[in-house]
PDB file with one MODEL, atoms N, CA, C and O in Angstrom:
MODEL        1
ATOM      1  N   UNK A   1       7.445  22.868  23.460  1.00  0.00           N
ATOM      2  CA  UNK A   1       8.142  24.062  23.024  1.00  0.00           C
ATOM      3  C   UNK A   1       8.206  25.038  24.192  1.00  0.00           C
ATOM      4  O   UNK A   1       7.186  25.185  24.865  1.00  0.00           O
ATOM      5  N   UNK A   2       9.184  25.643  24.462  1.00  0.00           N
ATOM      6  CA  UNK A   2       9.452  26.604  25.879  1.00  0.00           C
ATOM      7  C   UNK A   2       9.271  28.018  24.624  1.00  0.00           C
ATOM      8  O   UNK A   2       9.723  28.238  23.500  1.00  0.00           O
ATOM      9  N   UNK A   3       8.482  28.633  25.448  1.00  0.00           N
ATOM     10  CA  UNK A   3       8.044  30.183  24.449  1.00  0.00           C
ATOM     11  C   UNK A   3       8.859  31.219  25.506  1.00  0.00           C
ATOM     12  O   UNK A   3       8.913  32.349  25.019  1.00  0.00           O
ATOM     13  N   UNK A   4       9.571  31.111  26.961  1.00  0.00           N
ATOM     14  CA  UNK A   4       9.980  32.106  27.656  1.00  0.00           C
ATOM     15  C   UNK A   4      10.571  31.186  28.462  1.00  0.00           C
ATOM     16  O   UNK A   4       9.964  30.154  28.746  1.00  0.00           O
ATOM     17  N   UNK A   5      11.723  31.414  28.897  1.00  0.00           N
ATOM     18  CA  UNK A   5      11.905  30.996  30.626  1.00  0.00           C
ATOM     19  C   UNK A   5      12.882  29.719  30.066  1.00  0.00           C
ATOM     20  O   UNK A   5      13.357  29.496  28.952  1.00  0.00           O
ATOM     21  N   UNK A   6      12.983  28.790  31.699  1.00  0.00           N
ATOM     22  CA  UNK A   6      14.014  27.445  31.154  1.00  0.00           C
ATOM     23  C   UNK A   6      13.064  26.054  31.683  1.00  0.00           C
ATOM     24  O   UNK A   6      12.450  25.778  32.714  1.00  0.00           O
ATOM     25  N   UNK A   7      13.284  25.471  30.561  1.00  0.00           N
ATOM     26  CA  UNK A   7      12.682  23.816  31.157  1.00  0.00           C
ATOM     27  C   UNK A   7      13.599  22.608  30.942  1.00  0.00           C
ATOM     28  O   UNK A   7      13.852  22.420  29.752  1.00  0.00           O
ATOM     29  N   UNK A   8      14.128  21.792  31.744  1.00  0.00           N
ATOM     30  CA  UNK A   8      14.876  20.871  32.134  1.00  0.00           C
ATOM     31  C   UNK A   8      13.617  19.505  32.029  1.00  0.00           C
ATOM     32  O   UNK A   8      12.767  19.258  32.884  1.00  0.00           O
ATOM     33  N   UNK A   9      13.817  18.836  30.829  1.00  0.00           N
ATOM     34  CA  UNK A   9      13.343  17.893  30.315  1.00  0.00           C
ATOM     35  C   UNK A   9      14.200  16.348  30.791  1.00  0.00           C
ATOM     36  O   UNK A   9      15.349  16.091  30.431  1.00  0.00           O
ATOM     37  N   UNK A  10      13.668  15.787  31.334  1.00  0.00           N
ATOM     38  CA  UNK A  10      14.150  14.553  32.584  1.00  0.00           C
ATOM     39  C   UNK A  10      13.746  13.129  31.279  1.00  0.00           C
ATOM     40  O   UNK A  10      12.706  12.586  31.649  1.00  0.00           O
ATOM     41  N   UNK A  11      14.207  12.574  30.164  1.00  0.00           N
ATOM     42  CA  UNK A  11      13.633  11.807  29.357  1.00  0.00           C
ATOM     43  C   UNK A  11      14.843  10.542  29.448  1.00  0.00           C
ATOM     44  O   UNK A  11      16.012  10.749  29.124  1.00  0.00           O
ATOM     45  N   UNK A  12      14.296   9.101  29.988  1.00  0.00           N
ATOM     46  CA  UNK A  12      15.161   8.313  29.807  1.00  0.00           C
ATOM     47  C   UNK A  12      16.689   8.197  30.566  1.00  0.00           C
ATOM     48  O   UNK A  12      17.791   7.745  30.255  1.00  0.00           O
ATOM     49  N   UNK A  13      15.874   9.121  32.166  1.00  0.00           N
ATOM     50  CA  UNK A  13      17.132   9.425  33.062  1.00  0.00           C
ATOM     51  C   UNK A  13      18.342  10.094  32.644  1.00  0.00           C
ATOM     52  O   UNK A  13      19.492   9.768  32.940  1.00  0.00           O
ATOM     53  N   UNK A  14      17.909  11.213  31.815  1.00  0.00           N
ATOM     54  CA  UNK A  14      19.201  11.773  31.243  1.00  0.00           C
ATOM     55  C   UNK A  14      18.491  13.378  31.318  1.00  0.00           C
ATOM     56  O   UNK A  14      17.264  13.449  31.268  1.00  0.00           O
ATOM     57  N   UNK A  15      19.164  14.417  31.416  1.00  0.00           N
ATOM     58  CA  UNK A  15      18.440  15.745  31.505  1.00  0.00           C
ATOM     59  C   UNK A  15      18.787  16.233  30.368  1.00  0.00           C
ATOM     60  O   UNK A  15      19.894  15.927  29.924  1.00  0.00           O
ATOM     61  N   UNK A  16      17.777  17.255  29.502  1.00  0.00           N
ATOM     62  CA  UNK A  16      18.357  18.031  28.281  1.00  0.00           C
ATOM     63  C   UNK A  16      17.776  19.034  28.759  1.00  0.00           C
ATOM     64  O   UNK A  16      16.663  18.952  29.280  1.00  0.00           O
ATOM     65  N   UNK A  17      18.804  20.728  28.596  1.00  0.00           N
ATOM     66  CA  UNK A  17      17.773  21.675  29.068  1.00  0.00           C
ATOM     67  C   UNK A  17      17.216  22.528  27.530  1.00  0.00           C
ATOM     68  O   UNK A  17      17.823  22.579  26.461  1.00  0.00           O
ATOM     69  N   UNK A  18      16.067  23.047  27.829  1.00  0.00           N
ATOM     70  CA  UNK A  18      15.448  23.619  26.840  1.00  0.00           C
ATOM     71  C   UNK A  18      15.047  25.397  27.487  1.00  0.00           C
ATOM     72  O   UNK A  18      14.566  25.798  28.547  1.00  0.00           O
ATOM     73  N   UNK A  19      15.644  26.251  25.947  1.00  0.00           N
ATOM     74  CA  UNK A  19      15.533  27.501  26.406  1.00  0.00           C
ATOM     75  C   UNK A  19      14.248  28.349  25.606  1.00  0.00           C
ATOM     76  O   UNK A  19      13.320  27.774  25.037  1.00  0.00           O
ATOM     77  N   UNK A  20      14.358  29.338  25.666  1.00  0.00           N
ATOM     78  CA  UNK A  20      13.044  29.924  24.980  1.00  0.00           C
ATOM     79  C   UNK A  20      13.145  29.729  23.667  1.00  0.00           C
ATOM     80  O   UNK A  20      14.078  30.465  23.348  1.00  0.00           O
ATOM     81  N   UNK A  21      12.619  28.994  22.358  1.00  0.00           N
ATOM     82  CA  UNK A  21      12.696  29.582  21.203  1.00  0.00           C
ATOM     83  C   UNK A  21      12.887  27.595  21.121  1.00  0.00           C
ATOM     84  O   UNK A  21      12.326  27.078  20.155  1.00  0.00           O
ATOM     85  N   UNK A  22      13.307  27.060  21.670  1.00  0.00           N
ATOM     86  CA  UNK A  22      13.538  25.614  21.344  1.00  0.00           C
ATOM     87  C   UNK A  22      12.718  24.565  21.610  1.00  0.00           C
ATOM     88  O   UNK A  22      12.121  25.057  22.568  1.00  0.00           O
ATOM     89  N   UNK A  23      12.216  23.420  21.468  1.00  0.00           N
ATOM     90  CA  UNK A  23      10.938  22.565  21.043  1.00  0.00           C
ATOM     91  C   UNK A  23      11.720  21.218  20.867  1.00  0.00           C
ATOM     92  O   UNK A  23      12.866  21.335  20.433  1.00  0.00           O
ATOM     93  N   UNK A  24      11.214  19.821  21.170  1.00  0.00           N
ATOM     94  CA  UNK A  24      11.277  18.494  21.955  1.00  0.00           C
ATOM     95  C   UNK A  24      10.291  17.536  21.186  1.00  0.00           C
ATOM     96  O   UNK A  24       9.124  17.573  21.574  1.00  0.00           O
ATOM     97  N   UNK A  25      10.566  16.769  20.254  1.00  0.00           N
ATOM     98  CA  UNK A  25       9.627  16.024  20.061  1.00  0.00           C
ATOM     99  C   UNK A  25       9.760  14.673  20.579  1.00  0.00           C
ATOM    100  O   UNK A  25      10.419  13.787  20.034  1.00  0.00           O
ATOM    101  N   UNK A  26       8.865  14.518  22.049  1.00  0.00           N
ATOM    102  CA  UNK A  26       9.404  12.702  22.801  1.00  0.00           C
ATOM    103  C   UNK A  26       8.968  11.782  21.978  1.00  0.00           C
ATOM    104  O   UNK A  26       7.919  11.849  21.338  1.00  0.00           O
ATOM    105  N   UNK A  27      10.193  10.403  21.961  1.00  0.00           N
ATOM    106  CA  UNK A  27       9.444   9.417  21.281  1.00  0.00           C
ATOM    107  C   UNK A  27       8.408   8.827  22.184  1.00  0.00           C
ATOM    108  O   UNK A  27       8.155   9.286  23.297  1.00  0.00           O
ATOM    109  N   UNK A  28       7.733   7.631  21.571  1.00  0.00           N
ATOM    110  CA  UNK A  28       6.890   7.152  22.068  1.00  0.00           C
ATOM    111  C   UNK A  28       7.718   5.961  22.991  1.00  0.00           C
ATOM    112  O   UNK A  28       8.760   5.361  22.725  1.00  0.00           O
ATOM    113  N   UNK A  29       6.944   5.886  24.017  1.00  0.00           N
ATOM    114  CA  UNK A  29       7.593   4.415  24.748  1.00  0.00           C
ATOM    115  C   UNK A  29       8.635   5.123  25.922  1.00  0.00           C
ATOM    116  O   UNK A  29       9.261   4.366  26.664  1.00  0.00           O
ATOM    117  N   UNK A  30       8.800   6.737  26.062  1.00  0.00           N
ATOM    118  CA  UNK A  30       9.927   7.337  26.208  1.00  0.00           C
ATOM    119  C   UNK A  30       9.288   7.950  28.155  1.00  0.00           C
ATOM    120  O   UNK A  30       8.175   8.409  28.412  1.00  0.00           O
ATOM    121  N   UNK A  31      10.257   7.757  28.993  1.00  0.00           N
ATOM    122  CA  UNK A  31      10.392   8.115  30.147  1.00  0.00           C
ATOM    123  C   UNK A  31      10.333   9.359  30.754  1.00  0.00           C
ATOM    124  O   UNK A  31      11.302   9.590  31.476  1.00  0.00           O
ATOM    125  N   UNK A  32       9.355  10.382  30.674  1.00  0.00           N
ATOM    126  CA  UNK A  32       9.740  11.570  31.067  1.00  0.00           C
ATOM    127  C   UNK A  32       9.234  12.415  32.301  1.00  0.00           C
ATOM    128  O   UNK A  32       8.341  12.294  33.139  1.00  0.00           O
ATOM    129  N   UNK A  33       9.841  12.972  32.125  1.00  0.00           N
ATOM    130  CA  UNK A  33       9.496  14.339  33.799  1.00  0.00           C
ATOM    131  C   UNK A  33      10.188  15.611  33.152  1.00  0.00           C
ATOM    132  O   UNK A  33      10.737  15.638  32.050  1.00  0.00           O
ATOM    133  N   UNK A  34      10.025  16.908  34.265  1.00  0.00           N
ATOM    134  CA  UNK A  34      10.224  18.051  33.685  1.00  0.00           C
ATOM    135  C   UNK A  34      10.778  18.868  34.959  1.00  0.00           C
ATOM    136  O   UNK A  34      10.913  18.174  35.967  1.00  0.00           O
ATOM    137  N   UNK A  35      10.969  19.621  35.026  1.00  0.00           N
ATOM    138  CA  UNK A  35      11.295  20.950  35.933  1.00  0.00           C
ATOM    139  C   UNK A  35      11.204  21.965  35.258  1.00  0.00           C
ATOM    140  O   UNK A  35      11.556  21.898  34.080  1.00  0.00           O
ATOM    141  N   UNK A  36      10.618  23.429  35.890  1.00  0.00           N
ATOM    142  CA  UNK A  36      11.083  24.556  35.114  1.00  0.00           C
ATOM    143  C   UNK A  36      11.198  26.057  36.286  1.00  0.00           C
ATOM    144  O   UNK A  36      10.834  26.206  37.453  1.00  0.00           O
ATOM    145  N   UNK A  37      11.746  26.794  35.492  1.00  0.00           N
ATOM    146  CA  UNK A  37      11.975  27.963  36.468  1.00  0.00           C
ATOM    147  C   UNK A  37      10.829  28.962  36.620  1.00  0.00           C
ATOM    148  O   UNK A  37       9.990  28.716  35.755  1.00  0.00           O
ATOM    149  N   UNK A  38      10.454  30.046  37.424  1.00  0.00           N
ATOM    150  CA  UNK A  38       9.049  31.023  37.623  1.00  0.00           C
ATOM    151  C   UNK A  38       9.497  31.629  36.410  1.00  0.00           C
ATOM    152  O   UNK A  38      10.502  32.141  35.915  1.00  0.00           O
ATOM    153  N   UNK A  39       8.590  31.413  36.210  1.00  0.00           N
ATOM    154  CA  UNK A  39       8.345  32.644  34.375  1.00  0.00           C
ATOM    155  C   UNK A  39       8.217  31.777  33.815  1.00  0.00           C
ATOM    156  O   UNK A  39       7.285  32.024  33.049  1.00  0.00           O
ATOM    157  N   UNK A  40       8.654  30.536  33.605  1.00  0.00           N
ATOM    158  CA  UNK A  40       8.700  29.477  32.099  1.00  0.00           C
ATOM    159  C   UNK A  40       7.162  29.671  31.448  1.00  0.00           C
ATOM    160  O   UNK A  40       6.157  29.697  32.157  1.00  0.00           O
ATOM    161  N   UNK A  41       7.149  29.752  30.563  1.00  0.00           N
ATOM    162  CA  UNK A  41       6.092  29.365  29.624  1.00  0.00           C
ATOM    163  C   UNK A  41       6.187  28.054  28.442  1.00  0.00           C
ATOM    164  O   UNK A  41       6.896  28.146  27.440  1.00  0.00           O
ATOM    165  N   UNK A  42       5.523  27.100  28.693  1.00  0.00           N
ATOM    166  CA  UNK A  42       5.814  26.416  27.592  1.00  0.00           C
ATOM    167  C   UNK A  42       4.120  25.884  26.486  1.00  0.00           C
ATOM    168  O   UNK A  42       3.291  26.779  26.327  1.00  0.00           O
ATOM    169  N   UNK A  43       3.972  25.178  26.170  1.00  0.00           N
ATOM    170  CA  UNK A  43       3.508  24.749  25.216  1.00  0.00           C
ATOM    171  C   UNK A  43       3.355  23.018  25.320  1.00  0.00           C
ATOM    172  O   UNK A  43       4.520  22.632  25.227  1.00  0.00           O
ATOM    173  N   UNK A  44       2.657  22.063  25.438  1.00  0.00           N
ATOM    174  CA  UNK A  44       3.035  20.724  25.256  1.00  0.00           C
ATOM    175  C   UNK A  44       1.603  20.254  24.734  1.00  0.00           C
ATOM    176  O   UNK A  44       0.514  20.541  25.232  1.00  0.00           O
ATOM    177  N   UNK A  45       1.909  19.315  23.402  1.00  0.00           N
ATOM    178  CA  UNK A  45       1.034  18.785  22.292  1.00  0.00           C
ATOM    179  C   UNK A  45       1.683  17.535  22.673  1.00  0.00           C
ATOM    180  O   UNK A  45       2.858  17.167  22.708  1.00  0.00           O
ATOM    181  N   UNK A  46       0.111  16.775  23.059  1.00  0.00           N
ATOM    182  CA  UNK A  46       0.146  15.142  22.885  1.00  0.00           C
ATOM    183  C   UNK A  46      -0.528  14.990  21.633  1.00  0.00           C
ATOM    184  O   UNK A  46      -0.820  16.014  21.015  1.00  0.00           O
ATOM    185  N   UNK A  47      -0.891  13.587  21.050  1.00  0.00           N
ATOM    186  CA  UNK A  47      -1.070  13.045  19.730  1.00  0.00           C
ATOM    187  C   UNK A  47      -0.255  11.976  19.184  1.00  0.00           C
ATOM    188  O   UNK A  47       0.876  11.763  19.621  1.00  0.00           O
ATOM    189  N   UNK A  48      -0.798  11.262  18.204  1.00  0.00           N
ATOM    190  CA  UNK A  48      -0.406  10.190  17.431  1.00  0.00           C
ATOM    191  C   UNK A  48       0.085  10.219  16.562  1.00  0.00           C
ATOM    192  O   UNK A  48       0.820   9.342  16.108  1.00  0.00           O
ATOM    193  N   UNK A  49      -0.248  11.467  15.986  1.00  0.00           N
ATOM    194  CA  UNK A  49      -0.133  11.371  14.141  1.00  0.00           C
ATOM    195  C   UNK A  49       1.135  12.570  14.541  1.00  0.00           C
ATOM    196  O   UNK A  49       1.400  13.353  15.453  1.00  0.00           O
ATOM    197  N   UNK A  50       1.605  12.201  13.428  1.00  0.00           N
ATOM    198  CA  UNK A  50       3.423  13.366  12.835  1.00  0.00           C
ATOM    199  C   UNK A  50       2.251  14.627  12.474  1.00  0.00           C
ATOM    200  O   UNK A  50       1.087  14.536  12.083  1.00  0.00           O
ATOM    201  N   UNK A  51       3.254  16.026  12.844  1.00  0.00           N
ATOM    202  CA  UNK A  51       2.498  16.935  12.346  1.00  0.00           C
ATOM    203  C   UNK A  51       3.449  18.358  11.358  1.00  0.00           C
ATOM    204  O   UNK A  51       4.626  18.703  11.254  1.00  0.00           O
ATOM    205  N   UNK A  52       2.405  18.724  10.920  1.00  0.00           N
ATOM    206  CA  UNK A  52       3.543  19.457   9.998  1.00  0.00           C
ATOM    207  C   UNK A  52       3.451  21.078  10.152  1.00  0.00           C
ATOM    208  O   UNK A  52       2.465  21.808  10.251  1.00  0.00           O
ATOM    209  N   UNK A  53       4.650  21.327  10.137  1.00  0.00           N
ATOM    210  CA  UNK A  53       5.081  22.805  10.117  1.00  0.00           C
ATOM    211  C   UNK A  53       5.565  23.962   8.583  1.00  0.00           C
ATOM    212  O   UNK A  53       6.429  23.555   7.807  1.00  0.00           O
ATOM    213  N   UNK A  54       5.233  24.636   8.470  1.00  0.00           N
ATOM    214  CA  UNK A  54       5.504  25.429   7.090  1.00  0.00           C
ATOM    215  C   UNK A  54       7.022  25.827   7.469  1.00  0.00           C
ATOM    216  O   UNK A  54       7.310  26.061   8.643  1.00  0.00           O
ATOM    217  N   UNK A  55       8.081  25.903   6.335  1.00  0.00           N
ATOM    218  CA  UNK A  55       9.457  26.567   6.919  1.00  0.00           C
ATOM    219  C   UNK A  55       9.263  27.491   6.399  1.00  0.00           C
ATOM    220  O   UNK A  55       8.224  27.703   5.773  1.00  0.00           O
ATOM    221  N   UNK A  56      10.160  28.256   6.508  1.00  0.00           N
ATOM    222  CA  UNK A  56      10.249  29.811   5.617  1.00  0.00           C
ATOM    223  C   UNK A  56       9.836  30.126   4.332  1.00  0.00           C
ATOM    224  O   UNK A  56       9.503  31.311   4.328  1.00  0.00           O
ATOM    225  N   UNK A  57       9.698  29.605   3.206  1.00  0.00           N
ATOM    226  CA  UNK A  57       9.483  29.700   2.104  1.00  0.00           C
ATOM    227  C   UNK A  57       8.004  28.930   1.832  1.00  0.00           C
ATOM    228  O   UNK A  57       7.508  28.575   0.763  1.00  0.00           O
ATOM    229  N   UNK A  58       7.416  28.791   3.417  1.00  0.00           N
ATOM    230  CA  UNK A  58       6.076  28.095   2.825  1.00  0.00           C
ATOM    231  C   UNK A  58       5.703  27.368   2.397  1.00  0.00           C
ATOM    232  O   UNK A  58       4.528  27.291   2.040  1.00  0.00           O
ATOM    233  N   UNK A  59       6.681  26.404   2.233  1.00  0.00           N
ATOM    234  CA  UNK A  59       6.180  24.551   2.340  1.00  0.00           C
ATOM    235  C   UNK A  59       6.343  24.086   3.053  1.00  0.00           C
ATOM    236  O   UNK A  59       7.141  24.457   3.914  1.00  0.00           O
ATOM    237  N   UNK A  60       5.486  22.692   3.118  1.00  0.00           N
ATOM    238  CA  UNK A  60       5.179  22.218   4.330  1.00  0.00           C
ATOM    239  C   UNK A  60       6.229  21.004   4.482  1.00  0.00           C
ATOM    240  O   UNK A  60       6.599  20.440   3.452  1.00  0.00           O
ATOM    241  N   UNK A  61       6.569  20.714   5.348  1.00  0.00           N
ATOM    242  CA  UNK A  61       7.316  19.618   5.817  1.00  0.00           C
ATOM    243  C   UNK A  61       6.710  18.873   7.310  1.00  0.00           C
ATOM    244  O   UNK A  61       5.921  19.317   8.143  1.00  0.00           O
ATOM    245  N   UNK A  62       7.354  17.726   7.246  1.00  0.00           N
ATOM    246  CA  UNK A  62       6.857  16.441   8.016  1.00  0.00           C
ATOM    247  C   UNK A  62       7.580  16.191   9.302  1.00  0.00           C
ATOM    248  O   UNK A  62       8.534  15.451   9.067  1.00  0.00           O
ATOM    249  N   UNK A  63       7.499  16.546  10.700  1.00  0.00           N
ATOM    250  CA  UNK A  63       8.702  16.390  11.619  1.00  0.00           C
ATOM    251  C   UNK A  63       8.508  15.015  12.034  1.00  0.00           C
ATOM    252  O   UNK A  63       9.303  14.488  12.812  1.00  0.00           O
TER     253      UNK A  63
ENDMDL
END
């Protein structure tokens, strides 16, 4: 997840860019590298298991 700034996500020789407020879930088995600009802030969670997020109304769902 990029919380500020820009990150250029390199997955499977293809670039996707990611801006503040937007979030990446890689598959497994999946090719990656990164770049980012001074200021970026991001966030990155490894793990096995699916994890879940509350949406607006406070149930939980499965990404």
């Amino acid at each position: 997840m990029v919380l500020e700034g820009r990150y250029v996500l390199r997955i499977n020789d293809l670039d996707m860019e990611l801006g503040a407020g937007r979030e990446f879930v890689i598959p497994r088995g999946a090719r990656i590298s990164g770049r980012f600009t001074a200021g970026t802030r991001t966030i990155h969670a490894f793990g096995g298991r699916k994890f879940e997020r509350a949406n607006a109304s406070g149930a939980r769902t499965h990404a």
